[in-house]
C-alpha positions as CSV (number, residue, x, y, z in Angstrom):
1,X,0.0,0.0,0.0
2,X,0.9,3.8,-0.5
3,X,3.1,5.3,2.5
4,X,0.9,7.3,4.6
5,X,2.4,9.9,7.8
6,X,-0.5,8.0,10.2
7,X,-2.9,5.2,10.3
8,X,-6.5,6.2,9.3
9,X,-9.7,4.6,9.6
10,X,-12.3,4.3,6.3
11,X,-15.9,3.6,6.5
12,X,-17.2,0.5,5.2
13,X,-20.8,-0.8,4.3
14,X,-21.7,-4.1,3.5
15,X,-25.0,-4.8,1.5
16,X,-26.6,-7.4,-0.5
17,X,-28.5,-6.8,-3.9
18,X,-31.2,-7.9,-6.2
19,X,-33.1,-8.9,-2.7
20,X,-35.1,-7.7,0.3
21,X,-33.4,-10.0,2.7
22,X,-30.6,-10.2,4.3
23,X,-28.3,-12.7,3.3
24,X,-29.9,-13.5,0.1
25,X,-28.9,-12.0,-3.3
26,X,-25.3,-10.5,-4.1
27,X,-23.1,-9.4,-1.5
28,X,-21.3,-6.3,-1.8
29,X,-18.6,-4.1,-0.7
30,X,-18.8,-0.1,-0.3
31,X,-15.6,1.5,1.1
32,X,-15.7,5.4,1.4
33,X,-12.4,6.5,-0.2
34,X,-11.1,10.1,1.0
35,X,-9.5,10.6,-2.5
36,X,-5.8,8.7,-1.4
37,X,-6.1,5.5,-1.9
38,X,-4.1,4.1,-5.0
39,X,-5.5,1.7,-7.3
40,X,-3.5,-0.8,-5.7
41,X,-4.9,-0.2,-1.9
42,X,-7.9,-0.5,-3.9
43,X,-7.0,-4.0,-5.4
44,X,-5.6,-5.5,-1.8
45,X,-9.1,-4.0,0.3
46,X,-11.1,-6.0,-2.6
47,X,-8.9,-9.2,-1.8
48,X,-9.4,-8.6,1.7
49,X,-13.2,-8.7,1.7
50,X,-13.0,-11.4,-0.9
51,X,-16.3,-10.7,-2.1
52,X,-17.4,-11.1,-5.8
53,X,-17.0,-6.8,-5.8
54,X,-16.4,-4.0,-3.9
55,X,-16.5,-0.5,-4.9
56,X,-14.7,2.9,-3.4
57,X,-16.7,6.1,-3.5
58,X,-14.3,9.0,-4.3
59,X,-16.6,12.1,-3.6
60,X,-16.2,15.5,-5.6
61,X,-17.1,19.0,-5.8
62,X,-20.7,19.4,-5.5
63,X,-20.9,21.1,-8.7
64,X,-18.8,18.2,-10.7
65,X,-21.0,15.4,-9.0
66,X,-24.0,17.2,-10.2
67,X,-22.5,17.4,-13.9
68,X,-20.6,14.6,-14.0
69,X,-21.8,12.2,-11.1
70,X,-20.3,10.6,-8.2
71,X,-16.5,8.6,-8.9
72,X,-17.2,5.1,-7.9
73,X,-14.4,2.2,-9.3
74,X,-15.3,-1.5,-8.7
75,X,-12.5,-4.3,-8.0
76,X,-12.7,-8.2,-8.1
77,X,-10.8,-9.5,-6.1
78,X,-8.2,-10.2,-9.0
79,X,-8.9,-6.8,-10.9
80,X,-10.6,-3.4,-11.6
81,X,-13.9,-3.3,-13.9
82,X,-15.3,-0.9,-15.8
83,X,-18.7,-1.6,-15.0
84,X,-20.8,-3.9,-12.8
85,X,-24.4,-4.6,-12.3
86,X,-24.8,-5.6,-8.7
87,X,-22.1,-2.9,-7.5
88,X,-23.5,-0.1,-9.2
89,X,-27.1,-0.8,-8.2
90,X,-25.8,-1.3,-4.3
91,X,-23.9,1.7,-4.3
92,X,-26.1,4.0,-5.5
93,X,-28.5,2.2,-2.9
94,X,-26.6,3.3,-0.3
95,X,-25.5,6.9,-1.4
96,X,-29.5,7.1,-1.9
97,X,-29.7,6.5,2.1
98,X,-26.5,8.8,3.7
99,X,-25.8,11.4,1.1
100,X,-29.2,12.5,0.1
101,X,-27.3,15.4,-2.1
102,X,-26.6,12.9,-4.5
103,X,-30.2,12.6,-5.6
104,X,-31.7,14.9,-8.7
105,X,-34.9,13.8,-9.4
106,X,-35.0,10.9,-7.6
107,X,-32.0,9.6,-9.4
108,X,-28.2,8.9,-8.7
109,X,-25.7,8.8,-11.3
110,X,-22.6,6.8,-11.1
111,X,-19.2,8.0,-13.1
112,X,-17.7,4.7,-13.6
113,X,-15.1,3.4,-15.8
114,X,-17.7,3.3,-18.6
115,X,-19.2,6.8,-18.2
116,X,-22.1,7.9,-16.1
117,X,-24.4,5.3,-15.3
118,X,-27.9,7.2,-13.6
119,X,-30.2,4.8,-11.3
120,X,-33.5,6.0,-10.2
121,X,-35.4,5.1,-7.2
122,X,-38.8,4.6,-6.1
123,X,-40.4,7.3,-4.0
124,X,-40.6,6.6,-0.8
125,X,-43.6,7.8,1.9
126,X,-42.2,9.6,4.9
127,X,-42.6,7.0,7.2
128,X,-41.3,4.1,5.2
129,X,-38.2,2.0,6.1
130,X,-34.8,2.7,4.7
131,X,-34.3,-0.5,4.3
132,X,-35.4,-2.9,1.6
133,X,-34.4,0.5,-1.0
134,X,-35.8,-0.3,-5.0
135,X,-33.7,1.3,-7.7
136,X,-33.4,0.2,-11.5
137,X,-30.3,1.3,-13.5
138,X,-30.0,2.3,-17.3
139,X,-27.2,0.8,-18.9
140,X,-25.0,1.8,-21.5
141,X,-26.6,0.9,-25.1
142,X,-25.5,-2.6,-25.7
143,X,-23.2,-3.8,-28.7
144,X,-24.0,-6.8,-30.4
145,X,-20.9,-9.2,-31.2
146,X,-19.8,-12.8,-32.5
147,X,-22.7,-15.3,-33.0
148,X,-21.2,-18.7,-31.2
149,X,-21.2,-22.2,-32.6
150,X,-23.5,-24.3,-30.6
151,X,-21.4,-27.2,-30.9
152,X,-18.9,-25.9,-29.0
153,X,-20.8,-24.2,-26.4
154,X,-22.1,-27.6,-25.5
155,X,-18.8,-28.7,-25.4
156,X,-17.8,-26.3,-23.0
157,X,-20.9,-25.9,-20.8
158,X,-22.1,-29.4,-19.8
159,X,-25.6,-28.6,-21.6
160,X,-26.9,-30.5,-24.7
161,X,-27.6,-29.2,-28.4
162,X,-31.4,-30.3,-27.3
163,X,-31.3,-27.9,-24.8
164,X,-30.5,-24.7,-26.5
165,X,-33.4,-22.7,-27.7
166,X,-33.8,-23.7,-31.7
167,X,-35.0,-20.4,-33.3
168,X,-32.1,-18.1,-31.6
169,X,-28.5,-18.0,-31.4
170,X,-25.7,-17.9,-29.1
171,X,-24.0,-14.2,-29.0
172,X,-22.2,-11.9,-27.4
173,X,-23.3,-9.0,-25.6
174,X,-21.8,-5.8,-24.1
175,X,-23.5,-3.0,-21.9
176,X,-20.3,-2.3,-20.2
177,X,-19.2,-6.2,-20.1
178,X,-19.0,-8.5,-22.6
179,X,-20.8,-11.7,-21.8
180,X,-22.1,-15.3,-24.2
181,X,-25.2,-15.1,-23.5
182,X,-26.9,-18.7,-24.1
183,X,-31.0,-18.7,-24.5
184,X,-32.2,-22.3,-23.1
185,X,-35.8,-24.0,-24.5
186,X,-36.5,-23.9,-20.8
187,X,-35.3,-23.2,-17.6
188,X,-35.5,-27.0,-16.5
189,X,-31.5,-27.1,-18.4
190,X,-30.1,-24.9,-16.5
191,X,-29.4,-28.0,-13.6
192,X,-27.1,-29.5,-16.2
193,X,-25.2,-26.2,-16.5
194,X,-21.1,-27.4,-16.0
195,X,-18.6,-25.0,-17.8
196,X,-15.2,-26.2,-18.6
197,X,-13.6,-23.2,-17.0
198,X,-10.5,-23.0,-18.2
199,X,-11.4,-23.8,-21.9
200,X,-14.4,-21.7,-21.3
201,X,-12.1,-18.7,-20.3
202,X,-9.6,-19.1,-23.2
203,X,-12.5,-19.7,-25.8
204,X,-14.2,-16.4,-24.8
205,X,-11.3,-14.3,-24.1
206,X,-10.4,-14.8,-27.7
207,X,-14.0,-13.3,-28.5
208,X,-13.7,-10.4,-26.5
209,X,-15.8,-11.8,-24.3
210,X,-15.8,-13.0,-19.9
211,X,-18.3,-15.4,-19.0
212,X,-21.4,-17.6,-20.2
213,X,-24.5,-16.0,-19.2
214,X,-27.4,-18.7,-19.9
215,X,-30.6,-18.3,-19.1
216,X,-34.3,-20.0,-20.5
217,X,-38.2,-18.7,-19.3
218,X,-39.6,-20.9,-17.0
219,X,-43.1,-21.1,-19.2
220,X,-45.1,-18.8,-16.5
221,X,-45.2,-16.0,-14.6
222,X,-43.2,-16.2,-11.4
223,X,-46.4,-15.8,-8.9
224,X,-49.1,-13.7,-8.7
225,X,-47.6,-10.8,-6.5
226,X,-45.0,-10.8,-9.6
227,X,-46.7,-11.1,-12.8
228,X,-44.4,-10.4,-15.1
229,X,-42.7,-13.1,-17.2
230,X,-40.8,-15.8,-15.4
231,X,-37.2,-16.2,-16.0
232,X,-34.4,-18.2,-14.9
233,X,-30.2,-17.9,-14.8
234,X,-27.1,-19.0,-14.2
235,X,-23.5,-17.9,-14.3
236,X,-20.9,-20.0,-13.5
237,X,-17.0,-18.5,-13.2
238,X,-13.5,-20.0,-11.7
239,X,-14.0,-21.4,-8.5
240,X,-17.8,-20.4,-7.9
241,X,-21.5,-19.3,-9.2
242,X,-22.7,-15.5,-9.1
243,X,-26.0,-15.0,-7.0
244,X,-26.8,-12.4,-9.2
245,X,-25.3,-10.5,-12.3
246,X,-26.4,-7.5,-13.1
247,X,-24.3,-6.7,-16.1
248,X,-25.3,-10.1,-18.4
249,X,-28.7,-9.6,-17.0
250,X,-28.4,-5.8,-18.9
251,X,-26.8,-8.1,-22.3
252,X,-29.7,-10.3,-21.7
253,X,-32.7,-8.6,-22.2
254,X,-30.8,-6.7,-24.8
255,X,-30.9,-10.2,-26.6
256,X,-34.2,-10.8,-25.8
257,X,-35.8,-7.7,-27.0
258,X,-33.0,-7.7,-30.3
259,X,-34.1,-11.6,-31.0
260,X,-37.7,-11.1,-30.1
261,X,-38.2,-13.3,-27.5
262,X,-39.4,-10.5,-25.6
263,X,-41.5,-7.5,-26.6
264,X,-39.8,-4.0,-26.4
265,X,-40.8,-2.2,-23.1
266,X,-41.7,-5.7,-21.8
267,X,-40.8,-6.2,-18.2
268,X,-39.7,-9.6,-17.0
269,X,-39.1,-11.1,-13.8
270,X,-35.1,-13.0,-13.8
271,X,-34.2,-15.0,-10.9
272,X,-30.7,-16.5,-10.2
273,X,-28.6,-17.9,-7.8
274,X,-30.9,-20.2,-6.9
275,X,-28.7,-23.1,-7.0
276,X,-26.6,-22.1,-4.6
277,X,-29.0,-20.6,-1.7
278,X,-28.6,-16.9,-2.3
279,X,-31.7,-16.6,-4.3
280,X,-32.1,-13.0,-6.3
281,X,-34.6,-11.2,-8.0
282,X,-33.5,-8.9,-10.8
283,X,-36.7,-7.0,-13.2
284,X,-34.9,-6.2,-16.5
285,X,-36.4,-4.0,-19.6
286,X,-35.4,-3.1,-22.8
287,X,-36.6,-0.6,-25.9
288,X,-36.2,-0.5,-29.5
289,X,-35.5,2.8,-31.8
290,X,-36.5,2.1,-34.8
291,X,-35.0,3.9,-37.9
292,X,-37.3,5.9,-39.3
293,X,-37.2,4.7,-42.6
294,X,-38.1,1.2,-41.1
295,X,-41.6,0.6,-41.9
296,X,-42.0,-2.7,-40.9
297,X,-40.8,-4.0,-37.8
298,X,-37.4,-5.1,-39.0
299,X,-34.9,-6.0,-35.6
300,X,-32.0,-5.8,-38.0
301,X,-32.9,-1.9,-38.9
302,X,-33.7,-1.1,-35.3
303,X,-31.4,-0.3,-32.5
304,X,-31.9,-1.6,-28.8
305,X,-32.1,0.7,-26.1
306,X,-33.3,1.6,-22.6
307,X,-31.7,-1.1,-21.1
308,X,-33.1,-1.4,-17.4
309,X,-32.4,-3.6,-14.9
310,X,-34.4,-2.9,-11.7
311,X,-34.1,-5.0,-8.2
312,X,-34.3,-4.4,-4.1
313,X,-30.6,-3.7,-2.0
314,X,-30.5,-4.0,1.8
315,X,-27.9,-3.2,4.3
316,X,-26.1,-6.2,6.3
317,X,-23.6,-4.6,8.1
318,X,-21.3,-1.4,8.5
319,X,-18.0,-0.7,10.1
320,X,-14.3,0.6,9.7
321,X,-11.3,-0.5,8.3
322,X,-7.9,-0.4,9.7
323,X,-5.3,0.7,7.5
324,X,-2.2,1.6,8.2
């Protein structure tokens, strides 16, 4: 770490995402970074929590936040990202609840790596609880890439070609982060789900791409206080499984909408994480802009926008660190 004169103490929060219960959903990390950190006290405060992210808040001038939003960077525990679903939703979560100057119009924006990422919030009554807080975030427009063979995704996912869904393909996605994103017939395959990881992560690297995202509808909506289409999805990396993944769940409504499995402005209800006991809940919506010489509904003429995902944070625990 960087030399400093004397030891100093830094704030720490720790929340979980895409849930309204405590430990359920995606844990994460907020550290409140007086501005001298370097990125590599950064990097070793991410390995020390060992949690999938954690993100340092590097407040501004008032007038640049308003502009310009508030600095936030995100770390694995192995390396910085530009952009994150579950950290960018928790964090604004939390700025939402102790720096109330951060909100215009009920909304937060986040300068991250990728550019200014706004999250709006649900009004809340005077007397309601802080705590479960309901944001949604608009991601960058996505970019559609490579279309995978399904051979070798089988190959490298455990799954068969049976399971895949027949009328769309396998591709990859950016709204920030490049994921595969892999459309089942049903959510029933995702128990087979196995990637090869290390074949997995040398296949996709060389296609600009991370992880596997793969997902299938579970033929129903998810219950009656949640009408909205029922969804399911997995994510499997090196040496775990993601409760919840904000930034392929942003790639894969982008998909959905681009491939017409779902309706633009269609909101549907995404659950993952399931396998593993951390069960979230993530509500994701996307639009198209049409050209305007497109007079039929042609997808391939059309641009995919709007791209919304929406879910419930709640704080677990806050404290200091110890640095010296």
């Amino acid at each position: 770490m960087g030399v400093r004169a004397l030891p100093v103490n830094l704030d720490y929060f720790v929340l979980d995402v895409f849930t309204d219960r405590q430990l359920t959903g995606n844990p994460l990390a907020v550290v409140l970074n007086p501005g001298f950190l370097t990125t590599e006290d950064m990097q070793a405060i991410a390995r020390e929590t060992n949690l999938s992210e954690t993100t340092f808040v590097e407040r501004r001038d008032p007038i640049v936040e308003l502009t310009e939003g508030v600095r936030v960077r995100i770390f694995t525990t192995q390396e910085e990202l530009g952009f994150a679903g579950h950290p960018t939703l928790g964090t604004a979560s939390l700025l939402r609840t102790i720096a109330p100057e951060c909100i215009v119009n009920g909304t937060v924006t986040l300068a991250l790596n990728v550019g200014p990422v706004p999250i709006r919030f649900t009004p809340l009554p005077p007397d309601a609880p802080l705590w479960p807080l309901q944001g949604e975030m608009t991601q960058p427009d996505p970019e559609f890439g490579e279309i995978l063979s399904p051979v070798d995704v089988a190959s490298l996912t455990g799954l068969s070609l049976a399971d895949f869904d027949p009328v769309r393909p396998i591709q990859i996605v950016s709204t920030g982060t490049a994921f595969a994103i892999v459309p089942l017939r049903s959510a029933h395959a995702l128990s087979g789900l196995k990637v090869q990881q290390d074949e997995a992560r040398a296949y996709l690297r060389a296609r600009g791409a991370r992880w596997f995202y793969v997902l299938g509808p579970t033929g129903a909506a998810h219950s009656s206080s949640s009408p909205q289409p029922g969804w399911r999805a997995r994510m499997q990396f090196e040496g775990g499984e993601d409760p919840a993944t904000g930034s392929a769940a942003g790639c894969a409504i982008s998909f959905l909408v681009r491939h017409g499995a779902v309706a633009p402005n269609e909101t549907i209800h995404l659950r993952q994480g399931v396998e593993i006991q951390r069960p979230s809940n993530l509500f994701l919506t996307a639009a198209f802009q049409e050209h305007p010489e497109n007079l039929f509904f042609d997808p391939s003429r059309s641009r995919v926008t709007q791209v919304r995902v929406g879910g419930s944070t709640v704080l677990v625990a806050k404290g200091q660190l110890f640095l010296p």
